[in-house]
C-alpha angles and dihedrals in degrees: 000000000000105000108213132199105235116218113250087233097053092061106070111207118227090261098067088042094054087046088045094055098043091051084056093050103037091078090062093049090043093054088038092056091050088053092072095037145344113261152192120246094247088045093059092044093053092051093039083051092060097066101022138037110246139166105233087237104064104061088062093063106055082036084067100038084048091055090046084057087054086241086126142042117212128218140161131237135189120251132210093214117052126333128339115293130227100234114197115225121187122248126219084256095046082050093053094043091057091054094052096046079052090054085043105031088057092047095057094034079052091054096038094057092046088056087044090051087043084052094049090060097058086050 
């Protein structure tokens, strides 16, 4: 057997799997949460933060990159504490995005859970 060094860049740490895998995820929270009312940036952060652990910075990004994609309509409201908010408001398309990860999203997270209960039994 040829033993070979592994670069310490090939081999990703937990960490960046976990952040990976958040970043991936985060998408679908972010277009469930605008199903039930438009929102702020901030306001999304703090209710995704209830459930996951995620930096601030990482929800403005993929907001962007959503509105790019045409997923989100943009506004701003007044606030009564501090200057006016962008609030995010679903499109037809976003809405029907979000549909179609569900549908997605419930099929792998099906799958996955059938190879972990294969797993505990060899435990």
């Amino acid at each position: 057997m040829v033993k070979r060094e592994v670069d310490k860049d090939e081999t990703p740490n937990k960490s960046d799997i976990g952040s990976q895998f958040k970043k991936g995820i985060l998408e679908l929270c972010i277009l469930t949460l605008l199903t039930v009312k438009d929102c702020y940036g901030y306001e999304l952060v703090e209710e995704i933060s209830k459930r996951v652990n995620i930096a601030e910075g990482t929800v403005y990004p993929i907001l962007r990159r959503l509105t790019q994609e045409k997923f989100f309509e943009t506004y701003l409201k007044e606030s009564s504490e501090g200057p006016p908010r962008k609030y995010y408001r679903l499109t037809k398309l976003g809405r029907q995005v979000q549909k179609d990860l569900i549908g997605q999203w419930w099929e792998f997270n099906k799958n996955v859970n059938l190879i972990l209960k294969l797993g505990a039994g060899n435990e």
